[in-house]
BAFIBA-588731 format. One record per atom (N, C-alpha, C): x, y, z. Coordinates in pm, whole numbers, plus 50000, padded with zeros to 5 digits. Example, Ala and Ser with C-alpha at 12.3 -4.5 7.8 and 13.67 -1.06 7.14 Angstrom:
% BAFIBA-588731
513194943150780;512304955050780;513204967050780;512854977550708;513674989450714;512905000350787;
This chain:
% BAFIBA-588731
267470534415358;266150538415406;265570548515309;264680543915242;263670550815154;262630565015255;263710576215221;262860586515313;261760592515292;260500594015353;259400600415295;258740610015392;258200617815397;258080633315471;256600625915531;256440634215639;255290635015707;254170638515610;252880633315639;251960643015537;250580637015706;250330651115692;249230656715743;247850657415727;247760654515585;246500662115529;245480652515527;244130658815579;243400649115686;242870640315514;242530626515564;242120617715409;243090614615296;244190617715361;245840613115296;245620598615362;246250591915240;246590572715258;247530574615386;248480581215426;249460579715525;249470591615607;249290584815705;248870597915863;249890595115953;250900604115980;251730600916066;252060612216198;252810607116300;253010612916397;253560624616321;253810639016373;254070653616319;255890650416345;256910654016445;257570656416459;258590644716480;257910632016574;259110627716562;259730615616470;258910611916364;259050606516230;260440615216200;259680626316131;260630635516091;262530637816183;262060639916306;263170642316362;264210626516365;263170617016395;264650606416358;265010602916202;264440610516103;265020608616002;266040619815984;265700629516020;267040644116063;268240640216131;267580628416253;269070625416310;269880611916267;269060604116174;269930596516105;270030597215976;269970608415890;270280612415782;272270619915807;272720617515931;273490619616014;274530609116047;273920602016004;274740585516125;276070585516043;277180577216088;277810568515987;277660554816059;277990548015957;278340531315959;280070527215987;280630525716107;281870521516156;282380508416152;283290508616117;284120497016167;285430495516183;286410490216249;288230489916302;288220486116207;289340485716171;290060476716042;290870467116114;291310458316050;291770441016070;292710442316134;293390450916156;294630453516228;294380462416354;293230466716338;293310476816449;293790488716479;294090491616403;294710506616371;293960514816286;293530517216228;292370525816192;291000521116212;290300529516169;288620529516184;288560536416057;287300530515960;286760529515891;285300539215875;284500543615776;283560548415822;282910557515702;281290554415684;280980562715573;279730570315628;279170581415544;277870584715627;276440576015563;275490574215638;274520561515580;273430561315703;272500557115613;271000558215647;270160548315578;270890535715580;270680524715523;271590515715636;270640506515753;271220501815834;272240502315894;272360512315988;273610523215992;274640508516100;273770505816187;274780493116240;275740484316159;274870479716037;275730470615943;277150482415868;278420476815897;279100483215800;278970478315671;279460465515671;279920460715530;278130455015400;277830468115399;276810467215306;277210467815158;277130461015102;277750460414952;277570470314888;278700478514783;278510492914726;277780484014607;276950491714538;276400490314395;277420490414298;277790478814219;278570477714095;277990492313994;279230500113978;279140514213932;279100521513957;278940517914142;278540529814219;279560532214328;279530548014384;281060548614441;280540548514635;281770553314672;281380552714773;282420558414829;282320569914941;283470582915002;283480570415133;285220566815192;285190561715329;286270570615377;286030579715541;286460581515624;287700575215700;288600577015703;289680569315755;289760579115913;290010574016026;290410576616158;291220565216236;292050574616359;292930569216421;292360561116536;292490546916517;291720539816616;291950545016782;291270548516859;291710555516989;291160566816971;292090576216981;291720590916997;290450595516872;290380585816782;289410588216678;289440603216624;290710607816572;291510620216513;291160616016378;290950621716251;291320620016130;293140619216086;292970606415998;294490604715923;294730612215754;295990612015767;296160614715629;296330603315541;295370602015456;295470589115381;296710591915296;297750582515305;299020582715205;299090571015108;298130556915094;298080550614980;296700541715036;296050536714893;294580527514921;294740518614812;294920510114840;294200497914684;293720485614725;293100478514616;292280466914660;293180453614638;292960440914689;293770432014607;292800424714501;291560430614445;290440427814369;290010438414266;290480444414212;290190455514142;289440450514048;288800443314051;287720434513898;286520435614010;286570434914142;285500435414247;285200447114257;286290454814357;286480471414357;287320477414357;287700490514312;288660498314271;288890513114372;289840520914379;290250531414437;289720541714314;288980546814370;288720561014256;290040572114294;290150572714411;291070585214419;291270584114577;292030590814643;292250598014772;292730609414827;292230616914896;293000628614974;292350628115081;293130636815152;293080637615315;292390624415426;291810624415464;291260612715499;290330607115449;289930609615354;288920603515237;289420589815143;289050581815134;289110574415020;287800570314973;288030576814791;286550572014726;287130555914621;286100545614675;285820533414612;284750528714513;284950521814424;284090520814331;283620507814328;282320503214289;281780487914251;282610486014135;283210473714125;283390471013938;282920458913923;282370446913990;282190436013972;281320427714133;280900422414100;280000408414204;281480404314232;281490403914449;282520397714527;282480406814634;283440398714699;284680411114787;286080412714775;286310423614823;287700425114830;288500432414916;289650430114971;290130434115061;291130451715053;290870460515103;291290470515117;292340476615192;293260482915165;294340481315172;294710498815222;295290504815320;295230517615355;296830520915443;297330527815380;298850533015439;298330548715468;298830556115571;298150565515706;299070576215782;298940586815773;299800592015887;298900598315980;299500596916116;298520607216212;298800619416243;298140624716285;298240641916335;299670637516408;300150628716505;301130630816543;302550625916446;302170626116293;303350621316215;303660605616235;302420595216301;302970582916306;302590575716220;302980566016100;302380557716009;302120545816024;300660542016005;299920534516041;299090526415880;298940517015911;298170506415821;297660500615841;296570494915778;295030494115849;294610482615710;293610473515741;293100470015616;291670469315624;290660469415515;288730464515589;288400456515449;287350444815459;287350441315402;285880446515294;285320445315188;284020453715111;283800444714983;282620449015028;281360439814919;281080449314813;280760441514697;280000447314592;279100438814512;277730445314486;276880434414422;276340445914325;275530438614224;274880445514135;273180439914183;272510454214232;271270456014251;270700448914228;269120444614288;268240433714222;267070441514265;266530453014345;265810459814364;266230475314339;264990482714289;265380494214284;264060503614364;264150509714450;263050517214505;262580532614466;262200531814449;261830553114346;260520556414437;260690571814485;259500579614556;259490587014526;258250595314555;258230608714577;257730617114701;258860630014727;258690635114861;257680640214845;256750638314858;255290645814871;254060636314886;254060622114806;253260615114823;253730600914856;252690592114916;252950577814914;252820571214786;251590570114667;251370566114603;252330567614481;252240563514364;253480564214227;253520576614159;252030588914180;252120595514108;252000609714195;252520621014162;252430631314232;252720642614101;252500656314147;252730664914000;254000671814022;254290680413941;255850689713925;255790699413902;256300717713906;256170727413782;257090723513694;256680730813602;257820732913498;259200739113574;260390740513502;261400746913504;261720747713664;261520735813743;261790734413882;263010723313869;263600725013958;264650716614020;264380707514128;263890698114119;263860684214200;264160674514193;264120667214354;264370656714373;264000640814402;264470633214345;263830617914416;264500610714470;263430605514594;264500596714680;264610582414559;265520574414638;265780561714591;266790556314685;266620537814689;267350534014703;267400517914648;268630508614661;269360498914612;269120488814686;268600474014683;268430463014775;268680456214688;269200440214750;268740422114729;267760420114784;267390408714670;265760407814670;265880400714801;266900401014913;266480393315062;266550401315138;266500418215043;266610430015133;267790436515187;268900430415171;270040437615229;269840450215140;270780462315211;270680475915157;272160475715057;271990479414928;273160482014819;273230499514836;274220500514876;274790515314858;275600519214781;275970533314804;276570541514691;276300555314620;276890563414525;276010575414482;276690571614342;276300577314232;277020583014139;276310567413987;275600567914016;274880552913912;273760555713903;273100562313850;271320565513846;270750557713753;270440546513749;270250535513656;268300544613627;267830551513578;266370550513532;266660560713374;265140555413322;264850565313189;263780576613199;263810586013169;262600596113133;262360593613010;261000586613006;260350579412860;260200591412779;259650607412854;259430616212764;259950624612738;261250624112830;262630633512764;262450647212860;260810649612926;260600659913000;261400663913128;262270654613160;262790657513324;264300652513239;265350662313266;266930656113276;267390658313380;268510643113379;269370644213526;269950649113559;270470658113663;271480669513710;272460660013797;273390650413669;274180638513787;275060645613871;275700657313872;276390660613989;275770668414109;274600669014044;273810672614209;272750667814292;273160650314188;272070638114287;273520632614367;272700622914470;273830619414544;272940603914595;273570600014717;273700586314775;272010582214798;271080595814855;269630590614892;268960598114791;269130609314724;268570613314580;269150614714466;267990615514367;268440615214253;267610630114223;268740642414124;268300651514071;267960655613945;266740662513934;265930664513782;265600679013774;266430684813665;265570696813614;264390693613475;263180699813544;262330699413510;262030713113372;261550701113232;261780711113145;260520726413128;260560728213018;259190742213030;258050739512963;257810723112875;256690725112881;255990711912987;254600712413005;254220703913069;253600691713000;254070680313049;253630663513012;253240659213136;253160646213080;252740633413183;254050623813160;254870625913248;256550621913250;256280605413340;257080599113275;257910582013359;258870582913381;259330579613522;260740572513545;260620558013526;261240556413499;261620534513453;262950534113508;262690523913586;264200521613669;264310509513545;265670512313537;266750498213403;266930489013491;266660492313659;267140477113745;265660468313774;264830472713800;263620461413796;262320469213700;261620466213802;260200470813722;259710485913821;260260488813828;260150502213893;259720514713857;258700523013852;258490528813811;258130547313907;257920557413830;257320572813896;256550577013758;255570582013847;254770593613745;255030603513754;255560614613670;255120631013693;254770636513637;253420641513679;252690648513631;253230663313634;253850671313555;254480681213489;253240696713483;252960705313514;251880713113547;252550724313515;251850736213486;252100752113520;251710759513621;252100765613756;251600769513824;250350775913844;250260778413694;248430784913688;247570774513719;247900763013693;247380752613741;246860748213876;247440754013943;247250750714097;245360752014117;245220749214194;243870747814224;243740747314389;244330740814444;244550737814607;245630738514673;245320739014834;246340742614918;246410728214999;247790720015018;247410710015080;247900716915255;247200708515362;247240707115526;248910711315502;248720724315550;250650727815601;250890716315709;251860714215670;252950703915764;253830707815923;253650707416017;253960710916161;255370704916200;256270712916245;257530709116284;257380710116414;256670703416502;256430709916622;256360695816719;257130694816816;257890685416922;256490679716952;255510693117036;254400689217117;253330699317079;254060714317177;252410717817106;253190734017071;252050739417006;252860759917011;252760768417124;253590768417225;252860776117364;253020793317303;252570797217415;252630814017367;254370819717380;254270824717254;255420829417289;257060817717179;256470802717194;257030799317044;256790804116940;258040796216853;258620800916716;258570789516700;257410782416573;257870769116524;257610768016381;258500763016311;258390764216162;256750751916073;256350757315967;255680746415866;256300752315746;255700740815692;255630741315469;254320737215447;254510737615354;252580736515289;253120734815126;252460727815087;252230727714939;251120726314854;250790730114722;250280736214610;249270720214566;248320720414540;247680709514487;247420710514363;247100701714248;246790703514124;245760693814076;244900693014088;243680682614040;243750669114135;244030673114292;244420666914392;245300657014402;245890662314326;247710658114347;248490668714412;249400665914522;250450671914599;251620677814484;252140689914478;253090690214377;254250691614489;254800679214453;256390682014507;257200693314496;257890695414624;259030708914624;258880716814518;257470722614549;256960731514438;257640750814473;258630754214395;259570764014392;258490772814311;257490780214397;256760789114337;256110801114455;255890814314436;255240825614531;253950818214601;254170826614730;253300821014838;253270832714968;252290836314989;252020843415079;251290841615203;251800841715335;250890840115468;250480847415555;248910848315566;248840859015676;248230849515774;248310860315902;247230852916031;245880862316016;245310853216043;243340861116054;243470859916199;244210856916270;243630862716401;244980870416468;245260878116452;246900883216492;246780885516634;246150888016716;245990887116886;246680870516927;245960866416846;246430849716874;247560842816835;248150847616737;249390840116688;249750852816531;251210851816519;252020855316409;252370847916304;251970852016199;251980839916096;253160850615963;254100847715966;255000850515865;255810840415779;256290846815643;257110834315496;258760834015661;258860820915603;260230818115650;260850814415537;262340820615505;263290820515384;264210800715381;264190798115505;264830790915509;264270776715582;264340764915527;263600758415577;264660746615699;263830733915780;264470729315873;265200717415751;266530716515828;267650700915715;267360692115747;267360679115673;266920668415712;266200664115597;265160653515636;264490651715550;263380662315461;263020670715488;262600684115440;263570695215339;264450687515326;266010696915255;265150702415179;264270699015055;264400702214944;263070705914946;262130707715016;260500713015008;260730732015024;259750736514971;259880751614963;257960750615066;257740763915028;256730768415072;256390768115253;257850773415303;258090773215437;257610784715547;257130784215663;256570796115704;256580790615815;256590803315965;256710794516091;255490810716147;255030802516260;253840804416351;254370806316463;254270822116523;254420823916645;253060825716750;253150822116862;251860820016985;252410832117045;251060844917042;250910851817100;249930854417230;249000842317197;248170845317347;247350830617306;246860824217385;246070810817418;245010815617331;244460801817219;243180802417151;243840796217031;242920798716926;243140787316787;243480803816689;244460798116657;244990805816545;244800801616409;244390814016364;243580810016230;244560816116143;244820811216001;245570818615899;245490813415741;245770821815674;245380818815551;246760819215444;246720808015309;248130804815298;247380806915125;248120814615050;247540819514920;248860812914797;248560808114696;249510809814616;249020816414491;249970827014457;248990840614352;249250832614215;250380824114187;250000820414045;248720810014022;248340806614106;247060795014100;245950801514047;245050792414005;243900797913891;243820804013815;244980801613737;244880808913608;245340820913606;246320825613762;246770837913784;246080848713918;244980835913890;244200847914001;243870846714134;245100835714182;245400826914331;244350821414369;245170811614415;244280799614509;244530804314679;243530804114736;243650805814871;243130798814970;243580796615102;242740781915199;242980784715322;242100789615423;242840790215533;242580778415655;243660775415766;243700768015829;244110767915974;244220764516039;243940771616183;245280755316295;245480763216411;246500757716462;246250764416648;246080755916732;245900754116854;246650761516916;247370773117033;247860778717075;247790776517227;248730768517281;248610768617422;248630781217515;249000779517615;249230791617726;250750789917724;
């Protein structure tokens, strides 16, 4: 599942419900994908957000994949004591400890998996599951901030892109550790040990371009537009984490982000300041820490407390914008009783 954030902002291509988009992507960014093994003695299991019902979704040739081993029943974790395939040209054992075993794509097939076990109560158990591997025929690339291909960046920021792996009949190809794309302009490098299964990570260099991703698996493409925070120009519609509504007396978090020639700049890691213009009505303070989930990686976080019924007004500044001499926008939020 190709994750993409709520956006708010009124005359945005995509208008979506506030909270609970978001919240079932929080609670199945969570799931795993189960299954017994052939014998019945263990259970199987990875975490996934790519048709979490289906287990046996094919790993991406190159690409690995962490499986969970448990004691069928009491569903205890085992100690994995041996794993191999009888296909190692299909897929391979990268390694194991504790109840982990990591598997690798090496080839188009399946192959059968092979798991020797002890349980918390010292009993040894063996288990087998069977696993697919295909080599990609779709490749999907986004960005958390916009629907469309192009969105902007700062410099010298650390971000992320979603992605994910399909057959062109749509089944989901999983896995982490294979980032098949190019940066045509050399401006963004990959940080491969700190992308994973639903992103891919880029430190962003210091000066600013007009950057491509090119996926090597189809015709896939991202724009980033690469900026200096002096650049900023606009404040986009802060984003609402909020179930229903703010009664008096909640605590509910937003983010907001930085515009640049009306482009959204993704998980833009830059100063930001919030006040309330009406402080009788609501508390408007920076929050350090933002909500997990699909929001992991957005900055510019701040939460709104309801102090008394009426429309709370507040204003959201970022001081490096215009050339240094901040951009400012204020915007207002309903306050029940």
């Amino acid at each position: 599942m190709l994750v993409r954030p709520v956006l708010l902002q009124a005359g945005m291509e995509e208008i979506m419900p506030r909270v609970p988009i978001l919240f079932a992507f929080l609670v199945l960014g969570a799931c795993q994908s189960r299954l017994t093994g052939n014998e019945g003695n263990l259970l199987f299991s990875y975490v996934s957000d790519d048709d979490v019902a289906d287990f046996n979704k094919p790993v991406a040739v190159n690409a690995r994949l962490d499986l969970l081993v448990w004691e069928v029943g009491s569903n205890r974790p085992v100690t994995v004591d041996g794993a191999s395939f009888d296909d190692p040209a299909v897929l391979d054992v990268i390694g194991f400890s504790g109840q982990t075993v990591t598997v690798q794509g090496v080839g188009d097939g399946n192959a059968l998996l092979s798991v020797e076990a002890t349980t918390e109560d010292d009993d040894a158990l063996t288990d087998s599951v069977n696993l697919l591997a295909r080599t990609p025929e779709v490749h999907r690339l986004a960005h958390t901030c916009a629907s469309g291909d192009t969105a902007a960046y700062l410099v010298q920021n650390h971000v992320y892109v979603p992605y994910d792996f399909e057959m062109t009949n749509g089944q989901s190809v999983i896995g982490y550790g294979w980032y098949p794309v190019t940066a045509q302009e050399g401006a963004v490098t990959l940080d491969e040990a700190d992308s994973g299964p639903q992103f891919m990570a880029f430190d962003v260099g210091s000066a600013t371009a007009s950057e491509t991703l090119v996926s090597d698996v189809d015709a896939s493409f991202l724009h980033l537009e690469i900026v200096e925070p002096s650049a900023i120009d606009g404040v986009q519609e802060p984003i609402a984490w909020v179930l229903e509504d703010i009664d008096v007396g909640d605590v509910n978090p937003f983010y907001v982000r930085p515009v640049v020639g009306g482009l959204a700049v993704c998980q833009a890691d830059t100063d930001k300041t919030v006040a309330s213009d009406t402080p009788k009505i609501c508390d408007v303070r920076d929050r350090s820490d933002g909500v997990q989930g699909d929001t992991t990686h957005e900055y510019g976080w701040f939460e709104i407390e309801g102090v008394s019924e009426g429309t709370c007004l507040y204003t959201v500044t970022f001081p490096a914008g215009n050339g240094g001499k901040g951009v400012s926008a204020q915007f207002s939020y309903a306050i029940e009783p």
